[in-house]
N, CA, C and O atoms as CSV, one atom per row, in Angstrom:
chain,resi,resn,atom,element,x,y,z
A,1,UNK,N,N,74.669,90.228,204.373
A,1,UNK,CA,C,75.649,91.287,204.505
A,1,UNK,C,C,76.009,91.413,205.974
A,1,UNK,O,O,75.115,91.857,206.694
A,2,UNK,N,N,77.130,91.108,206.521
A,2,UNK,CA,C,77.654,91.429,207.559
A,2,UNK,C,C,78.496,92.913,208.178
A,2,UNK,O,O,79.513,93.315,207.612
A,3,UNK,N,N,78.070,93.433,209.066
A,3,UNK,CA,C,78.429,94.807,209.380
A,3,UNK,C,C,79.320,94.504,210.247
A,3,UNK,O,O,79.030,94.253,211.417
A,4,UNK,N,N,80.689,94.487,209.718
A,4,UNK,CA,C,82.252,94.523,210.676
A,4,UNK,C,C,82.786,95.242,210.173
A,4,UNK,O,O,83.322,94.839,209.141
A,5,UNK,N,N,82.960,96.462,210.475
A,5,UNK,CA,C,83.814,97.312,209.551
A,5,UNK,C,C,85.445,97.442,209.953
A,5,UNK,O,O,86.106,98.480,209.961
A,6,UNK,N,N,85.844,96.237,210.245
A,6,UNK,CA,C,87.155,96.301,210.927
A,6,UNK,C,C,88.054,95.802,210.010
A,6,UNK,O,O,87.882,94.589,209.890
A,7,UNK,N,N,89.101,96.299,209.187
A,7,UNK,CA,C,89.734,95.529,207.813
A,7,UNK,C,C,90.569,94.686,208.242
A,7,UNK,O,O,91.156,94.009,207.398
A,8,UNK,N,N,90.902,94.455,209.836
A,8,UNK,CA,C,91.628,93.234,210.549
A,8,UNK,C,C,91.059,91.860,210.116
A,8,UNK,O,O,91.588,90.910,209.539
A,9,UNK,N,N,89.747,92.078,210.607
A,9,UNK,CA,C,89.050,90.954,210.004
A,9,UNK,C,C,88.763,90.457,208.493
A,9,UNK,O,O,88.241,89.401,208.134
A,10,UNK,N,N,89.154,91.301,207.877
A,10,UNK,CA,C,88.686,90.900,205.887
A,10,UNK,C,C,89.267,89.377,206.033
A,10,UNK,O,O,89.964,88.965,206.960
A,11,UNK,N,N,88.870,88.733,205.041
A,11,UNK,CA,C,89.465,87.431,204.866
A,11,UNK,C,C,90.121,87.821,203.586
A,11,UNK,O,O,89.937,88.912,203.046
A,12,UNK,N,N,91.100,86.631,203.004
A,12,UNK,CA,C,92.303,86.743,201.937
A,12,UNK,C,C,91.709,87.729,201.029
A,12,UNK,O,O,92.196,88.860,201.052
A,13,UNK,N,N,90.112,87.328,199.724
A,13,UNK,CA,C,90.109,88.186,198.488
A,13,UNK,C,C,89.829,89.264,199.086
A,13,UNK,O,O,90.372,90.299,198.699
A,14,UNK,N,N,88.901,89.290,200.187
A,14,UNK,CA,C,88.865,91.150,200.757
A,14,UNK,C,C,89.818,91.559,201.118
A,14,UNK,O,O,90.130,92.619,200.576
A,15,UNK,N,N,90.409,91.230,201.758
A,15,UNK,CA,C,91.640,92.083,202.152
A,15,UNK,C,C,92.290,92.579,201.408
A,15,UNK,O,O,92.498,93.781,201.575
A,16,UNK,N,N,92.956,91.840,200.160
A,16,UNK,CA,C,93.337,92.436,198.685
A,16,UNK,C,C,92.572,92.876,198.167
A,16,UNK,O,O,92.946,93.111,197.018
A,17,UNK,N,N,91.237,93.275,198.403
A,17,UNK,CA,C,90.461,93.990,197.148
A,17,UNK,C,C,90.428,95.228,197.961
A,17,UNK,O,O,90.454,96.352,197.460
A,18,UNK,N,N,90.352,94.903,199.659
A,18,UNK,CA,C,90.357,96.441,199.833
A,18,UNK,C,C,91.294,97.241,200.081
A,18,UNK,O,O,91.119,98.456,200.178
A,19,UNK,N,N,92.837,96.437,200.267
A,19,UNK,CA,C,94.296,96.711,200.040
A,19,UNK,C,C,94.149,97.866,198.683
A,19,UNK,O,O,94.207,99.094,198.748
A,20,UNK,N,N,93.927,96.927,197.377
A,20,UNK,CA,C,93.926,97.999,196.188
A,20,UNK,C,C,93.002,99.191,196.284
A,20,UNK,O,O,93.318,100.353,196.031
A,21,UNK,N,N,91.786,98.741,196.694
A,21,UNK,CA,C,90.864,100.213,196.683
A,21,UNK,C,C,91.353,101.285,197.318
A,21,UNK,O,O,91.281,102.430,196.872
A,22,UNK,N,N,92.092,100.828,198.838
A,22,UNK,CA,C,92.905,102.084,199.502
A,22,UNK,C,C,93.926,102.557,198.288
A,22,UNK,O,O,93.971,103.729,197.912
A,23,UNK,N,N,94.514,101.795,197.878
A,23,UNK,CA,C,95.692,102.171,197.248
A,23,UNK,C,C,95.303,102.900,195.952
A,23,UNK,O,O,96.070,103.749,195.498
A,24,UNK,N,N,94.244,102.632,195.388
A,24,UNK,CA,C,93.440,103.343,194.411
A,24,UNK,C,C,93.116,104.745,194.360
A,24,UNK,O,O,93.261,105.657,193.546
A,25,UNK,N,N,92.466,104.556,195.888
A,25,UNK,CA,C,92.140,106.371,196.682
A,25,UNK,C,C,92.879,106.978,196.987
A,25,UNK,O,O,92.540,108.097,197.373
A,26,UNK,N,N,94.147,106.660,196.999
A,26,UNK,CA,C,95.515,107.487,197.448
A,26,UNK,C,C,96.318,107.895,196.182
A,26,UNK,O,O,96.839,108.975,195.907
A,27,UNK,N,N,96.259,106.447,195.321
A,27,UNK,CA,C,96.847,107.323,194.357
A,27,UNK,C,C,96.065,108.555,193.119
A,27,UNK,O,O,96.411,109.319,192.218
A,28,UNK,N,N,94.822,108.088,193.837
A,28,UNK,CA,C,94.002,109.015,192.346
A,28,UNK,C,C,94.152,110.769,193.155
A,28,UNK,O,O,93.945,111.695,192.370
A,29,UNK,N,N,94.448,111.112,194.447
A,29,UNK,CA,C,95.009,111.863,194.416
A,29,UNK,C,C,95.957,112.620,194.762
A,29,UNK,O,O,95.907,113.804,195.095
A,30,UNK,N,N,97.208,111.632,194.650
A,30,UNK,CA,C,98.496,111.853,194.148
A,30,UNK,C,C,98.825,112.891,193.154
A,30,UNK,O,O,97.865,113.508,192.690
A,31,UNK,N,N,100.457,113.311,192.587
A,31,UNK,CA,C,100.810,113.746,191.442
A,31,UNK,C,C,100.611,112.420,190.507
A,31,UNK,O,O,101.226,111.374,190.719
A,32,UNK,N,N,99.473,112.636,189.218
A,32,UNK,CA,C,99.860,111.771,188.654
A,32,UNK,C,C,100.789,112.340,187.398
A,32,UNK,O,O,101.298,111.554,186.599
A,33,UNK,N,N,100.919,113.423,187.322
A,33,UNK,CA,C,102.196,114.442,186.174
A,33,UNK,C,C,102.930,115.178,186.764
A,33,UNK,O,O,102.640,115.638,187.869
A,34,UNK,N,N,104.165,115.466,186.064
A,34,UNK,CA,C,104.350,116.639,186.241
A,34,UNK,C,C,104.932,117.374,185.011
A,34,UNK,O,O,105.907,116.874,184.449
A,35,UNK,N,N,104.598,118.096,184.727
A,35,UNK,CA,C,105.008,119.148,183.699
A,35,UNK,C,C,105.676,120.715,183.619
A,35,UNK,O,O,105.030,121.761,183.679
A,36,UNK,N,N,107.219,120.575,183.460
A,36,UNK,CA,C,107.515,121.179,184.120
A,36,UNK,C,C,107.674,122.408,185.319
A,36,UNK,O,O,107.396,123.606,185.274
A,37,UNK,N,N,108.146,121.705,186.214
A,37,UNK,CA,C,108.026,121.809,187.912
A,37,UNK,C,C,106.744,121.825,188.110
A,37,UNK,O,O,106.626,121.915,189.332
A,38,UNK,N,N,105.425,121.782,187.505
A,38,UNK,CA,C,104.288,121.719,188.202
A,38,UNK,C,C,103.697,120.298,188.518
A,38,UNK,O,O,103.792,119.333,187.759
A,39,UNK,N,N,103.162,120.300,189.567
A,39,UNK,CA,C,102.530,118.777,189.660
A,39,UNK,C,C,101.198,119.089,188.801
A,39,UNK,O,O,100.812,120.145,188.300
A,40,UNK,N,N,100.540,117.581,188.809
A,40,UNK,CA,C,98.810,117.383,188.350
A,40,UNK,C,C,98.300,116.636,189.024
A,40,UNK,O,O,98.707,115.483,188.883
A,41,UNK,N,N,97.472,116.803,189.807
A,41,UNK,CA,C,97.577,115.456,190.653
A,41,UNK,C,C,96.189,114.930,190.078
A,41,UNK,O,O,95.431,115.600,189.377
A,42,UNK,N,N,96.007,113.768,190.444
A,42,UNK,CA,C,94.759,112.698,189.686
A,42,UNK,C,C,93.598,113.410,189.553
A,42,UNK,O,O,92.984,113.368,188.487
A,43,UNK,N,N,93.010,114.385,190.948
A,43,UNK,CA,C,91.762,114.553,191.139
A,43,UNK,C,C,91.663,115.664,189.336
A,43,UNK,O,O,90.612,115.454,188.731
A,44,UNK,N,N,92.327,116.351,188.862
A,44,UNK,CA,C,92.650,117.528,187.840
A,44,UNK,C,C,92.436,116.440,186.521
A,44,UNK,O,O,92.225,116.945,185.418
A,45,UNK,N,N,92.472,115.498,186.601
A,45,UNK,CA,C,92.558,114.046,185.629
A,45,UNK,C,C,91.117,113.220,185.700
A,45,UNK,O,O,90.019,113.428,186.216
A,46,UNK,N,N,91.715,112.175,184.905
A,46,UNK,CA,C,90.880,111.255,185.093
A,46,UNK,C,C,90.851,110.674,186.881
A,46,UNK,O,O,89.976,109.825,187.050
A,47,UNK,N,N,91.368,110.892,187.693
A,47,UNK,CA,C,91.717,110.412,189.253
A,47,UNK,C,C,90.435,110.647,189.967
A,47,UNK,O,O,90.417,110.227,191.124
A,48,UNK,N,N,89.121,111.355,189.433
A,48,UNK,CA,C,87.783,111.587,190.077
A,48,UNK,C,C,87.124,110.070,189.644
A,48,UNK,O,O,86.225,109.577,190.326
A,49,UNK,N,N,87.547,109.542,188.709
A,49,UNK,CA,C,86.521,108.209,188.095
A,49,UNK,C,C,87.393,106.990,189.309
A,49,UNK,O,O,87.015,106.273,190.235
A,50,UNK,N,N,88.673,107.288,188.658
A,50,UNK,CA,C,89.246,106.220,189.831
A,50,UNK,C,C,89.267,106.185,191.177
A,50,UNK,O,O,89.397,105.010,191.518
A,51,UNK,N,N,89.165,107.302,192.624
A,51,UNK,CA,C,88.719,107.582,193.311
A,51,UNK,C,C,87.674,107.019,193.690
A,51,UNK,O,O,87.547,106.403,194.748
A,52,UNK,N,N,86.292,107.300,192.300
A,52,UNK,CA,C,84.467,106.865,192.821
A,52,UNK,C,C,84.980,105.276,192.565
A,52,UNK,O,O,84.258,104.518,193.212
A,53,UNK,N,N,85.857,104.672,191.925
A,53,UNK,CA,C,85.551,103.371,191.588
A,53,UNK,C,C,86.133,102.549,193.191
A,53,UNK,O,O,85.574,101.703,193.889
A,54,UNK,N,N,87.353,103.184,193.325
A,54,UNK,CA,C,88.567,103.038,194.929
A,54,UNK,C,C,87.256,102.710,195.964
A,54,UNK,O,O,87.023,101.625,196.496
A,55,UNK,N,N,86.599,103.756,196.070
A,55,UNK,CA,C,85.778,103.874,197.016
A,55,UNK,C,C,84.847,102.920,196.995
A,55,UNK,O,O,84.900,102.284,198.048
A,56,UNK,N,N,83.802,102.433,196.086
A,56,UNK,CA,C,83.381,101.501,195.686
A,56,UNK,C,C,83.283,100.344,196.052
A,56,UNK,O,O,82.450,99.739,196.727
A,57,UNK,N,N,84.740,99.914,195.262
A,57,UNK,CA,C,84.809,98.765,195.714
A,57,UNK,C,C,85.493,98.540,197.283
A,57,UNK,O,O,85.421,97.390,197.718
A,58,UNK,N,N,86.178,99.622,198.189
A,58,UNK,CA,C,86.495,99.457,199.514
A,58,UNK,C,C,85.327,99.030,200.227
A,58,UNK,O,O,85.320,98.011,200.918
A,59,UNK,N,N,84.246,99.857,200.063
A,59,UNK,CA,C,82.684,99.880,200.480
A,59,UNK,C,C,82.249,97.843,200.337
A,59,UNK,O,O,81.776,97.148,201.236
A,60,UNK,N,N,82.496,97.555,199.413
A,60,UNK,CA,C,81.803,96.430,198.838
A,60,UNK,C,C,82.746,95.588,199.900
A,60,UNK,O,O,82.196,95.116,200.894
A,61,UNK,N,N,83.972,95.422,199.726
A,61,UNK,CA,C,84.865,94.935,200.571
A,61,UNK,C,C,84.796,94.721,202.245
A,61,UNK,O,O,84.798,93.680,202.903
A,62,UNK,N,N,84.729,96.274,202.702
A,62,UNK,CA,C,84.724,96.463,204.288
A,62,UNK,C,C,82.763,96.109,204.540
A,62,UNK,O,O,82.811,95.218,205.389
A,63,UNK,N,N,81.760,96.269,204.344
A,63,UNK,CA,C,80.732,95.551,204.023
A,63,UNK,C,C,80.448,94.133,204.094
A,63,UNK,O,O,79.651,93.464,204.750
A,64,UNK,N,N,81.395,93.849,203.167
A,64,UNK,CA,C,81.575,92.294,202.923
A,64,UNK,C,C,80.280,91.617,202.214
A,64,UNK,O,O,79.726,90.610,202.655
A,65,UNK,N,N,79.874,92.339,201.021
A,65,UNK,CA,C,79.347,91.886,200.070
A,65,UNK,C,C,79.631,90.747,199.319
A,65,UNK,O,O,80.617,90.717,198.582
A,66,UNK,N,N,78.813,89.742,199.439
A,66,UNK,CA,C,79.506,88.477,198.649
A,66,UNK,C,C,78.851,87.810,197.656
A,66,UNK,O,O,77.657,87.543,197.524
A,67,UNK,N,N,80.083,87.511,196.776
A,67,UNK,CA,C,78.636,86.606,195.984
A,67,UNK,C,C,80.000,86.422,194.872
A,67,UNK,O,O,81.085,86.994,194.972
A,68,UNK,N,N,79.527,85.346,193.696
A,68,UNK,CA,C,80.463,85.328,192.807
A,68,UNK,C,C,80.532,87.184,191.616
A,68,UNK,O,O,81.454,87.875,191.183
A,69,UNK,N,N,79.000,87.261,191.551
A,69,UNK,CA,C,78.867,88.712,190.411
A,69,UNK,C,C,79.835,89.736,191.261
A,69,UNK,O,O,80.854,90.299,190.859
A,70,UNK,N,N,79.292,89.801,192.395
A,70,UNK,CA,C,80.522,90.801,193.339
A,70,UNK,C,C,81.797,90.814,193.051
A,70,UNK,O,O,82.348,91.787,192.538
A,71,UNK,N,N,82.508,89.501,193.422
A,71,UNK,CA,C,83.662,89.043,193.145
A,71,UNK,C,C,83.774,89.485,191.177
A,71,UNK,O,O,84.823,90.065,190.901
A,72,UNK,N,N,83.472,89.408,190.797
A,72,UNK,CA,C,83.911,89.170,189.306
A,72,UNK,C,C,83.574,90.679,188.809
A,72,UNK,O,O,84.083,91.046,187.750
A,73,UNK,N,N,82.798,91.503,189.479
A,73,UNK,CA,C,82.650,93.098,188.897
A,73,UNK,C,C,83.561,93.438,190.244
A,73,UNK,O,O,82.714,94.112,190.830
A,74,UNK,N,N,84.315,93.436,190.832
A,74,UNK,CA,C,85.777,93.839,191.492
A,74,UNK,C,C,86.577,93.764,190.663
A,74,UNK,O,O,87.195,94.714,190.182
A,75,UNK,N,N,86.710,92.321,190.300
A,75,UNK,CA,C,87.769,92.448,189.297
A,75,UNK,C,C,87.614,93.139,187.677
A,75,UNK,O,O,88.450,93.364,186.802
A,76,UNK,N,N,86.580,93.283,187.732
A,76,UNK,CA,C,85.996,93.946,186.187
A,76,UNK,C,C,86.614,95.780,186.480
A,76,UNK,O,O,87.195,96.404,185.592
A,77,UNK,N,N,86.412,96.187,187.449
A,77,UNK,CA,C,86.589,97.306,187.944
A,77,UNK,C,C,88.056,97.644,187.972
A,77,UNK,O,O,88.629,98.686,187.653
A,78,UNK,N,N,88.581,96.346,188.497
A,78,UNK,CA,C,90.138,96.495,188.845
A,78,UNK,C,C,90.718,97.146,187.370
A,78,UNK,O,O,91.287,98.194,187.064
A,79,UNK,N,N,90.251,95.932,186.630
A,79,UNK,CA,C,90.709,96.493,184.794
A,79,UNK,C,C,90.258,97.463,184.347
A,79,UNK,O,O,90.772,97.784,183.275
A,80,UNK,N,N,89.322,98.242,184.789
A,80,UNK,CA,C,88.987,99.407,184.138
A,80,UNK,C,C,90.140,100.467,185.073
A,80,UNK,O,O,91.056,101.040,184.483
A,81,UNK,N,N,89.945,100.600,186.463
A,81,UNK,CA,C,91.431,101.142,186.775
A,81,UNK,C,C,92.259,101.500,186.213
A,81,UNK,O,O,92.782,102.607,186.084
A,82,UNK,N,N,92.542,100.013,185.610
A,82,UNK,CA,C,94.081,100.106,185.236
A,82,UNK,C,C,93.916,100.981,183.549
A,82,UNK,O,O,94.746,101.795,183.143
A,83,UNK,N,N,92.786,100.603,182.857
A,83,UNK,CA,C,92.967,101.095,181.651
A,83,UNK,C,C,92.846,102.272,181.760
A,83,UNK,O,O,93.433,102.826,180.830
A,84,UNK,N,N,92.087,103.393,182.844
A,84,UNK,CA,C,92.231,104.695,182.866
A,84,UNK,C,C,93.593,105.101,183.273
A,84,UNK,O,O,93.937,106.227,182.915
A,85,UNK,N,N,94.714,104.153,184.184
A,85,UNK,CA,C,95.074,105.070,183.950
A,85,UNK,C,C,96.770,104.693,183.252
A,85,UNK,O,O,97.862,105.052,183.692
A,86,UNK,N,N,96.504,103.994,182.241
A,86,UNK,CA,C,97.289,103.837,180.901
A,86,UNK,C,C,96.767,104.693,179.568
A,86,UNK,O,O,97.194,105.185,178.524
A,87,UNK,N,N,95.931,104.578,180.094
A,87,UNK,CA,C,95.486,105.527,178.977
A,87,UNK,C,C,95.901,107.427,179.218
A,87,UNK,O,O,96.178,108.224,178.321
A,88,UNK,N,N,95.800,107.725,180.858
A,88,UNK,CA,C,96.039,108.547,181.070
A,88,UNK,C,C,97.917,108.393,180.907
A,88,UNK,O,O,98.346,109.545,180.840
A,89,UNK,N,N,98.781,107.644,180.850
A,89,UNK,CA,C,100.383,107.474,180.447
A,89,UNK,C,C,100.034,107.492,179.121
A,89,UNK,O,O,100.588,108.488,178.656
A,90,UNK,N,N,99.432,106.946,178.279
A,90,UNK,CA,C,100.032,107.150,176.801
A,90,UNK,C,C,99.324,108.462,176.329
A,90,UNK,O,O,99.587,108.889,175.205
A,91,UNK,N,N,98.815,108.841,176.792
A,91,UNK,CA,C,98.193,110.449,176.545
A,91,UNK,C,C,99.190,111.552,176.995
A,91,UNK,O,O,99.047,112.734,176.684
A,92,UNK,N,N,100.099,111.126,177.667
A,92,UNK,CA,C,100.828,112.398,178.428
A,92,UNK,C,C,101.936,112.075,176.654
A,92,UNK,O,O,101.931,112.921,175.760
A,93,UNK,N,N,102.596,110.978,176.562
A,93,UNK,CA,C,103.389,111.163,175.421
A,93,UNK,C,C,103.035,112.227,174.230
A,93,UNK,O,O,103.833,113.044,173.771
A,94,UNK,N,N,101.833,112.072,173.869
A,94,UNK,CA,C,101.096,113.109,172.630
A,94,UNK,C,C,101.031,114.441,173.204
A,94,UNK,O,O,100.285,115.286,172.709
A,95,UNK,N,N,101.591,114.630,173.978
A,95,UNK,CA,C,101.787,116.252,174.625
A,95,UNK,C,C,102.776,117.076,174.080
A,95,UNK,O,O,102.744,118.301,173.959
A,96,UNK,N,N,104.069,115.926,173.613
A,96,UNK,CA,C,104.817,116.947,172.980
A,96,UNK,C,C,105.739,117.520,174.366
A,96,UNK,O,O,106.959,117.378,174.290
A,97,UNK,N,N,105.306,117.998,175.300
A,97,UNK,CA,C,106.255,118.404,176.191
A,97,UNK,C,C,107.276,117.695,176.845
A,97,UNK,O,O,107.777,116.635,176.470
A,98,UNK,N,N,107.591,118.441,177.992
A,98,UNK,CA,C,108.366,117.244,179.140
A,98,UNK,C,C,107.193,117.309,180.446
A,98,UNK,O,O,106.933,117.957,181.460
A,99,UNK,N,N,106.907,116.628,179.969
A,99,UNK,CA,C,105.559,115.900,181.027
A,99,UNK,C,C,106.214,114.171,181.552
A,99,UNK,O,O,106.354,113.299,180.694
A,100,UNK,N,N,106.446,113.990,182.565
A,100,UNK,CA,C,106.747,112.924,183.693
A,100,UNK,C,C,105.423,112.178,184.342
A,100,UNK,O,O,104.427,112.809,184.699
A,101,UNK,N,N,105.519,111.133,184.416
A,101,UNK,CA,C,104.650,110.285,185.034
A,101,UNK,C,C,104.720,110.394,186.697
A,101,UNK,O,O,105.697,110.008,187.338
A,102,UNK,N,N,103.572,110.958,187.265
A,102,UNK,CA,C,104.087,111.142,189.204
A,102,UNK,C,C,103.640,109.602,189.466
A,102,UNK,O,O,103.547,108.656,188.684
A,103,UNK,N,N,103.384,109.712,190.944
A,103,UNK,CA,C,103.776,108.392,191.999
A,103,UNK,C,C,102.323,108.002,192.109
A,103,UNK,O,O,101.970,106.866,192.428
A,104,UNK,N,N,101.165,109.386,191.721
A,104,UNK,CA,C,99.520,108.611,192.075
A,104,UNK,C,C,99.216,107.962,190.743
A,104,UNK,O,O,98.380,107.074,190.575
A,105,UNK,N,N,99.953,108.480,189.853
A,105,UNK,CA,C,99.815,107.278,188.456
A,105,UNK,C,C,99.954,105.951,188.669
A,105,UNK,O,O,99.011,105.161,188.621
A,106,UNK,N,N,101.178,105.632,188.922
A,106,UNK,CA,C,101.836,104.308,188.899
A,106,UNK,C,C,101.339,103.821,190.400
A,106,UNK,O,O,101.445,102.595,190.370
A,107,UNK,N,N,100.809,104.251,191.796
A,107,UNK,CA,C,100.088,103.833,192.640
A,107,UNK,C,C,98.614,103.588,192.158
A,107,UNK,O,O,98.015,102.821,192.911
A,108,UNK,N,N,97.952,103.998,191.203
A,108,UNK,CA,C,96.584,103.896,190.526
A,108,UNK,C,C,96.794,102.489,189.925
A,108,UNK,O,O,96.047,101.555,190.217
A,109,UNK,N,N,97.655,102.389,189.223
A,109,UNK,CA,C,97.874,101.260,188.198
A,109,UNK,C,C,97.960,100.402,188.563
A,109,UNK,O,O,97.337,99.474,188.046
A,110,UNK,N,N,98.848,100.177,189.760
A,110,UNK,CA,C,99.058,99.336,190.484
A,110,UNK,C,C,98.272,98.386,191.549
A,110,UNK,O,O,98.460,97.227,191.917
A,111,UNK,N,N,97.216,99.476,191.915
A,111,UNK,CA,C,95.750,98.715,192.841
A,111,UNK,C,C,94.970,97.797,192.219
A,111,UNK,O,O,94.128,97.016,192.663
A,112,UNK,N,N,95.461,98.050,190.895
A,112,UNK,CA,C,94.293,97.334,189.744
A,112,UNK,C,C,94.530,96.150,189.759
A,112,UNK,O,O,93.612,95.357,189.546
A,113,UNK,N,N,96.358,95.527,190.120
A,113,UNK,CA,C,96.377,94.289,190.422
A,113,UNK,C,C,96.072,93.385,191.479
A,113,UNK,O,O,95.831,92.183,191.366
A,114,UNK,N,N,96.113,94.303,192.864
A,114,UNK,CA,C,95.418,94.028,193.941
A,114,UNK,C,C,93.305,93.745,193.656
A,114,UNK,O,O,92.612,92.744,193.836
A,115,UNK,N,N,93.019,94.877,193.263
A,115,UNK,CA,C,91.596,94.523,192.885
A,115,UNK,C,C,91.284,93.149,192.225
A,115,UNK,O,O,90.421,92.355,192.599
A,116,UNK,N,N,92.234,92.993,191.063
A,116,UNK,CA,C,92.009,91.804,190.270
A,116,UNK,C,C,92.520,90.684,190.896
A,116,UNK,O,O,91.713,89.791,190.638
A,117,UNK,N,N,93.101,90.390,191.338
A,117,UNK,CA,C,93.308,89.243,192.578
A,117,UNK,C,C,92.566,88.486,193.135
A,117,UNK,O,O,92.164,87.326,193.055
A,118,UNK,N,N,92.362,90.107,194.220
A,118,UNK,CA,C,90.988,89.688,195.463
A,118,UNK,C,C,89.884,89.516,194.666
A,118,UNK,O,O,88.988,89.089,195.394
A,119,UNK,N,N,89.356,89.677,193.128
A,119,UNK,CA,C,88.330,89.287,193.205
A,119,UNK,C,C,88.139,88.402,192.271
A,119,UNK,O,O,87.055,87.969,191.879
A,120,UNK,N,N,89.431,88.066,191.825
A,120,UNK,CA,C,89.749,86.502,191.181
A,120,UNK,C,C,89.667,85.188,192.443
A,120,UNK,O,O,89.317,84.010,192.377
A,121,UNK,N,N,90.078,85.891,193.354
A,121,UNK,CA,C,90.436,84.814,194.242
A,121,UNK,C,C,88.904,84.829,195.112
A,121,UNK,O,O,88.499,83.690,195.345
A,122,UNK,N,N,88.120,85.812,195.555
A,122,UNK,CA,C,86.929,85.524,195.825
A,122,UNK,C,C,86.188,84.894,194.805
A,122,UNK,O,O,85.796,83.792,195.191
A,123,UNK,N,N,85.817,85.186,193.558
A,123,UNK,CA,C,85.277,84.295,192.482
A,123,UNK,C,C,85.890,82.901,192.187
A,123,UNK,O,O,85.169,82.062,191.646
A,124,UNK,N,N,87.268,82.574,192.531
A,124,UNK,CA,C,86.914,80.841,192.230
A,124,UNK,C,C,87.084,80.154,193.747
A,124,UNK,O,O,87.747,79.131,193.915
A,125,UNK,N,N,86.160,81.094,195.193
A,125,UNK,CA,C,85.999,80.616,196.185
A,125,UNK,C,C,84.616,79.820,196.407
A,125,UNK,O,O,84.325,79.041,197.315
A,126,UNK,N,N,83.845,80.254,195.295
A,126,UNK,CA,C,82.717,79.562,195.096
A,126,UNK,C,C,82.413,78.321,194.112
A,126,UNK,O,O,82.668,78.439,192.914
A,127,UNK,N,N,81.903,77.214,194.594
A,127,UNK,CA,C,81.576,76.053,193.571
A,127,UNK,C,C,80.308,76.146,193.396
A,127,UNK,O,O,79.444,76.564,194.167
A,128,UNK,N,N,80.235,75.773,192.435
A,128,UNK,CA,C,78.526,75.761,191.705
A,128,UNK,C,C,78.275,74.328,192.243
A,128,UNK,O,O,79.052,73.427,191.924
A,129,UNK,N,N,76.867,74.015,193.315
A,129,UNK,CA,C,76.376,72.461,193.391
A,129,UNK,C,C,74.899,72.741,193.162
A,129,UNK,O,O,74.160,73.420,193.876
A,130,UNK,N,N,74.430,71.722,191.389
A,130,UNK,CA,C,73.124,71.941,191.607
A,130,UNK,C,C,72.211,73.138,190.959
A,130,UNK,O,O,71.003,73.364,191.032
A,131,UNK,N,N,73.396,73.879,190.227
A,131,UNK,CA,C,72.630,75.245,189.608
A,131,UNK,C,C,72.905,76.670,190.872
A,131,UNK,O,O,72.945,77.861,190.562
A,132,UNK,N,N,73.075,76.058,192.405
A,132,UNK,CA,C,73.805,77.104,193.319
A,132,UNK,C,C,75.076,77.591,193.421
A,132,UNK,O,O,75.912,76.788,193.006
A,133,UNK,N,N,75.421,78.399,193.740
A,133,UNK,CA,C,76.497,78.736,194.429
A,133,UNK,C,C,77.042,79.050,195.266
A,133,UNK,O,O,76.713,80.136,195.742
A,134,UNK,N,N,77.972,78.423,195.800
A,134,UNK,CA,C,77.461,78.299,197.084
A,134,UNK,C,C,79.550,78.587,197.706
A,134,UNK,O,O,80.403,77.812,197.274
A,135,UNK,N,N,79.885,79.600,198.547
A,135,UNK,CA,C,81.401,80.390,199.336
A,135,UNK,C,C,81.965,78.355,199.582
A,135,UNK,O,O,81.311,77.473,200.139
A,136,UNK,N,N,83.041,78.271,199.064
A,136,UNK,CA,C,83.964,77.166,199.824
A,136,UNK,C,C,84.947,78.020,201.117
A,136,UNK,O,O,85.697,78.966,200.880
A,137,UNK,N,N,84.790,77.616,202.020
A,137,UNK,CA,C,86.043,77.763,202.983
A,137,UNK,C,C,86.989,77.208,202.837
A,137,UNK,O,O,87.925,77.367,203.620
């Protein structure tokens, strides 16, 4: 584990994994509704799970935790993201009201593809030689 906490330095999958995690933590507390004229913003939502997850994986990222399981529960994470917060859009429909989708929704949703990236792209940075595994540059 290397202690640089400088996100200048991330290399490509960190940098996108911790691109989305910021973008994760910003939008979880955002408006992710609004119902008329009132906002909701994430943290009032599901936006406390996505937040602890944002954070998480930024941590794992700026850290620079490595390994393929790392890489591959980033991206496991990224998809859970995203399913909270689709699930939190098709839940606003069964409301019946005029309830609107805000900007920390669709910024939530959206990190999930950044997460899944960076840790697609850190996971096939490693080749297996030998039963190891071992970071390709």
């Amino acid at each position: 584990m290397e202690l640089n906490l400088d996100p200048r330095n991330l290399g490509r999958a960190e940098g996108m994994t911790f691109f989305g995690a910021v973008l994760a933590v910003v939008g979880s507390v955002l408006p992710w509704a609004t119902l008329m004229n009132n906002s909701i913003n994430g943290l009032e939502a599901n936006g406390v799970v996505t937040l602890g997850l944002g954070l998480l994986v930024a941590a794992i990222a700026l850290f620079r935790i490595d390994g393929r399981v790392v890489h591959a529960s980033n991206a496991f994470i990224g998809v859970f993201i995203f399913v909270v917060g689709l699930e939190t859009y098709w839940n606003m429909g069964t409301l019946g009201l005029m309830v609107w989708p805000g900007w920390g929704l669709y910024a939530t949703m959206a990190s999930a593809a950044f997460i899944v990236t960076g840790g697609a792209i850190g996971f096939s940075s490693f080749t297996v030689q030998g039963g190891n595994a071992e970071a390709t540059t």
